[in-house]
Structure formats: structure tokens, C-alpha cells
C-alpha positions in Angstrom: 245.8 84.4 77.2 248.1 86.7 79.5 248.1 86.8 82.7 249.5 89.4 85.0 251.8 89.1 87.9 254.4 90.1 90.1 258.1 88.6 89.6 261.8 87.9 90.6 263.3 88.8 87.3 266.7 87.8 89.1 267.9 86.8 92.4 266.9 89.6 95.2 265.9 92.1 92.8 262.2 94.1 93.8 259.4 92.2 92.0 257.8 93.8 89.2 255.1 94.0 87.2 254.8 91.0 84.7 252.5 89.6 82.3 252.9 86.1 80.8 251.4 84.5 77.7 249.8 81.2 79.2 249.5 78.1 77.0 246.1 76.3 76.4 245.1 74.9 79.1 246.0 71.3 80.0 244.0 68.6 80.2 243.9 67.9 84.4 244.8 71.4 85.3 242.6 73.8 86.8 242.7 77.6 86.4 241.9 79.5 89.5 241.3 83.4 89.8 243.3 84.7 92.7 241.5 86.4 95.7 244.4 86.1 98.3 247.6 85.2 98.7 250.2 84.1 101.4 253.6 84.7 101.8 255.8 82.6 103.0 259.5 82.7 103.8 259.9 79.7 101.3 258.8 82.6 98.8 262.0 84.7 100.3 264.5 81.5 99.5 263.2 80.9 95.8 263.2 84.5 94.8 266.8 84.9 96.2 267.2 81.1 95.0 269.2 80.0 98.1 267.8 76.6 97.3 269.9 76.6 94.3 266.7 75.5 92.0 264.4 78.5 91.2 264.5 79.9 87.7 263.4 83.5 86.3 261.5 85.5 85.9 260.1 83.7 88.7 256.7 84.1 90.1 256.5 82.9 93.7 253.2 82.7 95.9 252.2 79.0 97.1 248.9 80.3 99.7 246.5 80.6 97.6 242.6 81.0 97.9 240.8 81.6 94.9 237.6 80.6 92.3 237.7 78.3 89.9 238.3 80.0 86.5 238.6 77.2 84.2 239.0 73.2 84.2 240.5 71.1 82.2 238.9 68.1 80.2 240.1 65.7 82.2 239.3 67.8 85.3 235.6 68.6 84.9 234.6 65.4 86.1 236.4 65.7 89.3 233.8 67.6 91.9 235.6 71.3 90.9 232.8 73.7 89.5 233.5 77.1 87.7 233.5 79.7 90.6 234.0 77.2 93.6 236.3 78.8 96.4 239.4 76.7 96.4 242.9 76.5 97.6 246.5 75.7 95.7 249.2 75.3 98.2 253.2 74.1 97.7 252.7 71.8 95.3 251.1 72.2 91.6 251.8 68.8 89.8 252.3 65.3 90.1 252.5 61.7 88.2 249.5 60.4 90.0 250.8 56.9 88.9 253.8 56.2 90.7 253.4 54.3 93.9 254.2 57.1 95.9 251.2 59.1 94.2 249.3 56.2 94.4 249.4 55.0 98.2 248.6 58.7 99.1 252.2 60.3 99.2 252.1 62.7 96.7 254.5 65.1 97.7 257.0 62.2 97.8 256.2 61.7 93.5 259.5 59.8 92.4 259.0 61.6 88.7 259.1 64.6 90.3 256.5 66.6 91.8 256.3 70.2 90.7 255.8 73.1 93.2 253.6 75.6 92.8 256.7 78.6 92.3 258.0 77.0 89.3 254.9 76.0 87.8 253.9 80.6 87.8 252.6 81.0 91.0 250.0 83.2 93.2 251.6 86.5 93.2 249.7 86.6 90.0 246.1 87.5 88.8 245.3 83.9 88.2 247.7 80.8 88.0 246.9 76.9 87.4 247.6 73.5 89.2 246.7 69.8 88.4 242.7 69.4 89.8 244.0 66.7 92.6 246.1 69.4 94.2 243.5 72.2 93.9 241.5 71.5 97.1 238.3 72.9 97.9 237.3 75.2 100.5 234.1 74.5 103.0 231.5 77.3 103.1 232.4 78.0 106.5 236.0 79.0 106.5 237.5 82.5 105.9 238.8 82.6 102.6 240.7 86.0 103.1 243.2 84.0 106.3 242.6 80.6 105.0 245.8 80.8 102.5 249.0 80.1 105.2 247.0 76.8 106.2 247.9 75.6 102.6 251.7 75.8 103.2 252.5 76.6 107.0 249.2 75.1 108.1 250.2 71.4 106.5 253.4 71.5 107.0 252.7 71.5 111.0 249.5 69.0 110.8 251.5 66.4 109.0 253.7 65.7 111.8 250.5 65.3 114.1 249.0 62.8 111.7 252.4 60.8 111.5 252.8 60.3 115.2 249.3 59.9 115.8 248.4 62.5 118.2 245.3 62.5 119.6 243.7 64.7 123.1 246.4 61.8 125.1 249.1 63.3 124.0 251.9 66.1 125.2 253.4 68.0 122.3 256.1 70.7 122.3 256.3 73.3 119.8 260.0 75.4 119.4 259.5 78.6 118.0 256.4 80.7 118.0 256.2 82.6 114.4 254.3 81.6 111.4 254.5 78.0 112.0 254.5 77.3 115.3 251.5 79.6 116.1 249.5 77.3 113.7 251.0 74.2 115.1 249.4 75.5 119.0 245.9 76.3 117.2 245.5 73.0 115.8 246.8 71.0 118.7 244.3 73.1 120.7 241.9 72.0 118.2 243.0 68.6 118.5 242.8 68.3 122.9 246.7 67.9 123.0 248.4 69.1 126.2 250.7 72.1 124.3 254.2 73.5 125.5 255.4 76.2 123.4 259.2 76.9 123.5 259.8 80.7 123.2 262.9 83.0 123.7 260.7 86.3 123.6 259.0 86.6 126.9 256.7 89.5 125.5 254.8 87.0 123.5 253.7 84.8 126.4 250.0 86.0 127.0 249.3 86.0 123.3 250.8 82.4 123.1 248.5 81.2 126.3 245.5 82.9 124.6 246.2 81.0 120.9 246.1 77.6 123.0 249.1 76.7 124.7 248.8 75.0 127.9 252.5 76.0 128.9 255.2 78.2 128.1 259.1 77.9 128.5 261.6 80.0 128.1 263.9 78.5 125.3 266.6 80.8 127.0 266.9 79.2 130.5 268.7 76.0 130.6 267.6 75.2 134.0 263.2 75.1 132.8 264.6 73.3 129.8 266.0 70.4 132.3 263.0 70.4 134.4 261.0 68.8 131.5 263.4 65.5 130.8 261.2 62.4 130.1 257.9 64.6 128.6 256.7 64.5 125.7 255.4 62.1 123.4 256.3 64.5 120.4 258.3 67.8 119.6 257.7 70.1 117.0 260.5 72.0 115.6 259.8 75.0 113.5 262.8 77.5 113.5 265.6 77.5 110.8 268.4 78.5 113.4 270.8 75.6 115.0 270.3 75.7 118.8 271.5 73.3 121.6 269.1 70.4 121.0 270.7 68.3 123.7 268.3 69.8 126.4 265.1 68.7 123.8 266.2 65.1 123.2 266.4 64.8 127.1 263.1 66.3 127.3 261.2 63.4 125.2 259.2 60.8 126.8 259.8 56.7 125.8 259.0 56.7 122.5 259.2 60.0 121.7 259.8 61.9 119.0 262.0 65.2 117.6 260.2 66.3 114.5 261.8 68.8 112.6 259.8 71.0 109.6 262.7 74.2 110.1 264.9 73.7 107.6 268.3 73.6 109.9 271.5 73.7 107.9 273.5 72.5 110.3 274.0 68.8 111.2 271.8 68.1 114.3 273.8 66.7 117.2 272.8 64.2 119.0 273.8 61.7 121.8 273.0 58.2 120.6 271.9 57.2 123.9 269.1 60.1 123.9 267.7 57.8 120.9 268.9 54.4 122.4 267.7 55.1 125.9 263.7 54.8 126.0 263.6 54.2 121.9 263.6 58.1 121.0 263.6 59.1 117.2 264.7 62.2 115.2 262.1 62.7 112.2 261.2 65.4 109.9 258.8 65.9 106.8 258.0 68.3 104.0 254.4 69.4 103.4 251.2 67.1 102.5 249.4 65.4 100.2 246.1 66.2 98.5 244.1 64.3 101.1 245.9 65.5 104.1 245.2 69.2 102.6 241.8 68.4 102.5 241.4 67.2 106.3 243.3 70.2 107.6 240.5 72.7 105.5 237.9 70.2 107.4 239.4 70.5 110.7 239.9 74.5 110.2 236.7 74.6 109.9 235.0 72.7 112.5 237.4 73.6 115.0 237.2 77.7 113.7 241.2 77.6 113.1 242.5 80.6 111.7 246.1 81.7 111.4 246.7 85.3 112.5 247.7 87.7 109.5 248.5 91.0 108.5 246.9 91.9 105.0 249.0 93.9 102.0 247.6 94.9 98.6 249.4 93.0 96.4 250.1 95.9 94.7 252.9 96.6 97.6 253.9 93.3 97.2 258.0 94.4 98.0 256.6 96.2 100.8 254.8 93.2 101.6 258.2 90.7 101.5 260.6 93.4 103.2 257.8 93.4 106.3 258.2 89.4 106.6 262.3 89.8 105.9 262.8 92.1 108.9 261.0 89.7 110.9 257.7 92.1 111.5 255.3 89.7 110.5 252.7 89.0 113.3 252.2 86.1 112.2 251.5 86.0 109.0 251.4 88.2 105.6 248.5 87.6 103.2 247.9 89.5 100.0 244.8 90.6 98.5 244.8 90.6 95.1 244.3 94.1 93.1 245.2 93.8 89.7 
């Protein structure tokens, strides 16, 4: 069978047009027809492989919503029908017998779990993923802005889940772009007192209206200090290095600094910010089958839906030059048009 799509055919060249031959299909994958796809700047990293790990011609896309194509023999006995609306986010593959994959950690697979970008992604007319990690969709959510839930949508829920949050607690979110605007709806959703950290004071009505209960100014060193002793948990989403000093102060006993923006830089840190009170510095990666599933369940009962911007995939480099300049409001999501 081939299979169209858009790829990298080497670092930070313009995708192009592609088409694959695809193997039979295994025995516990899944093949899924592609309706919609996210994109994510994990997408901009692999195509310009500033991870140091992608490999081409590369096909990124890791937001997928789609049908069920085609399963697997060892899938069809696994509650996926041909047609079913389903989802594929970050990660494609995994042992599922290591004891990582067996106590529910998944993405932590010690014999390697394989993302969804080097298994041929969704910037494709169809792709496939193991059936564990293709997750179905309730009736009730939108397909066509379900997608960044899969990757920017987990990545900010498994924090919550971690440091069991509940309506209790006070949560601070730094950074208001495609994760952190996620993050505040499902707090919201969730009954948690939210601060958001901004430096862009033009955003601050749209962030009140998303969910927040409060918004700083990032910039002002003196609203930053007001806050010491706070909050039970906060949420970092930008990639940048900042002056972290000011958030440390700002947790409560017990607190913790969760980063999900991948900062290259060394965080510093007082040791007495931890010591004092019993403060922690944590972070994670994105979540496992089950915790997938919860956040579709929650998305829709609670009605969350990330804000996007929709691109035919067919201007798929217009698409990623909108998200590299920074335009994105919030999110980018293709719609397939092959």
C-alpha cells in the first residue's frame, strides 16, 4: 500500500509531497485515516532535528484525530471498530511487558517506546500506532480541535494528576501559549484556584475569559514577590530560562515547580527554597494510554477545547512558518486534503 504525506526530507528544508510504501500491517497496530492534525513545536525540533534523533525523510505530526482504517489481528479484539473516531498522540509503540508498561507508565517503556514522528506520522493521509496507544474519542467531543489535547493537552494534565490537584488547590501556570492555555482550561474544569504568569499584558482579558482566576505580570518583580508562600503547584510551560528565584519563593509548604518547557539551561535554585517548607522541583513528559483516555473523558464532560487556527494541510509550510514566527493563537490544526 502507499500512503501519501508531507515530509522533512532533511533538516529545515520545506516539506514536500511524499508517498511511502507501507508494510503489511502488524499484528497490534491499528491503521487510522487522518481527518486532522496538530502541530506542535515538537514537530519544529524533529524536522530541524535539534533533538539530535530524528531521521529522514521524516514525517512529523503527533495530534491526530482520525477513523479507524484497519486493525491488526491481535487488535480487533481490543474495543477499536473499523470507522470509530480515534486519537494517536506522541507516542506510537511500546513493549507492553516491561514493568514500566505494566504498572501504567508507558511512556517511561525501558525497551524503548517509539514516538509517533519516527514511527511515519500525521502529516500524512493515514498513518498507524500499536491499538493501546490509539485512544478513542467520545461522541461528544469536537474531532476537528480535539488533536492538541493528545500532545499539549497531556502533557499539562499529567502534572495535575501527579500532584493531586483537586478544586482545594492553587495552581500557577508560566507562560500563556499552546500549553499553558490548555493547562487554565482544565484547571477551570477541575475547580482549581488559577494564576496565569504572562509578560504580554494584551492577552489578559482573553486569559480571564479561558478560566484564570488571576493574572500576573511575569515582568514586575515587585507582583512576583507579593505571592511568596502560594501555591500548592506551579506549572511551567515556556522553553526560555528566566529568573526562577521569584517562583520557588512563591510556593506554599509542600509545593511544587513542575516543569513540561523544555529549558536548556540548568535551573538555579537556592537549596533553602526546597529545604525550607519541603518545596520540590519536578517535571514530566507526556502520558500514558490511560491518562490519554481520562483527559478525552474530562474534555468532554467539562466541554474543554483548545483554541486553534485551522490550515489545509495542503499549506502545510505555511502552516509551520505561522507557528515558527510565533503567530499561532493558540494552536495550529490541519485538516487533511489529500
Amino acid at each position: 500500500m502507499k500512503i501519501k504525506s508531507y515530509a522533512a526530507m532533511a533538516p529545515d528544508e520545506a516539506l514536500k509531497l511524499y508517498e511511502y510504501d507501507a508494510p503489511a500491517l502488524g499484528a497490534d497496530e491499528v491503521e487510522v485515516d487522518v481527518d486532522y492534525c496538530g502541530v506542535c513545536h515538537s514537530d519544529l525540533s524533529m524536522i530541524a532535528n535539534e533533538w539530535g534523533i530524528s531521521r529522514y525523510p521524516l514525517i512529523a505530526g503527533h495530534e491526530v484525530i482520525g477513523r479507524v482504517a484497519s486493525l491488526g489481528e491481535a487488535a480487533k479484539n481490543k474495543g477499536l471498530k473499523v470507522g470509530q473516531k480515534v486519537g494517536i498522540g506522541w507516542t506510537a509503540k511500546s513493549c507492553q511487558h516491561c514493568d514500566e508498561c505494566i504498572n501504567g507508565r508507558h511512556v517511561n517503556c525501558t525497551r524503548g517506546s517509539v514516538p509517533t514522528i519516527l514511527n511515519k506520522g500525521g502529516f500524512a493521509e493515514k498513518l498507524r500506532a500499536d491499538w493501546q496507544w490509539v485512544i478513542p474519542l467520545p461522541d461528544s467531543l469536537d474531532a476537528a480541535v480535539a488533536g492538541p489535547l493528545l500532545c499539549g493537552g497531556i502533557t499539562v494534565f499529567k502534572p495535575l494528576l501527579m500532584h493531586n490537584i483537586n478544586a482545594m488547590s492553587r495552581v500557577g501556570v508560566i507562560g500563556i501559549g499552546g500549553l499553558g492555555h490548555i493547562a487554565i482550561k482544565i484547571l477551570k474544569a477541575m475547580g482549581a484556584d488559577v494564576t496565569a504568569f504572562s509578560s504580554s499584558a494584551a492577552k489578559k482579558a482573553s486569559i480571564l475569559e479561558m478560566g484564570a482566576n488571576h493574572v500576573v505580570n511575569s515582568r514586575d518583580p515587585a507582583e512576583l514577590k507579593r505571592l511568596a508562600g502560594q501555591f500548592d503547584l506551579i506549572i511551567n510551560t515556556v522553553a526560555v530560562d528566566l529568573d526562577w528565584q521569584p517562583y520557588f519563593d512563591a510556593l506554599a509548604p509542600q509545593g511544587k515547580f513542575h516543569t513540561v518547557g523544555a529549558v536548556m539551561k540548568p535551573f538555579k535554585v537556592q537549596a533553602f527554597s526546597l529545604i525550607m517548607g519541603d518545596r520540590a522541583v519536578t517535571g514530566s513528559s507526556t502520558g500514558s494510554p490511560g491518562q490519554l483516555r481520562s483527559l478525552m473523558t474530562l474534555a468532554s464532560r467539562a466541554n474543554i477545547a483548545p483554541q486553534v487556527e485551522f490550515f489545509p494541510m495542503s499549506k502545510i509550510n505555511d502552516a509551520l512558518d505561522h507557528v515558527k514566527a510565533g503567530k499561532a493563537n493558540y494552536r495550529v490544526v490541519l485538516q487533511a486534503d489529500f
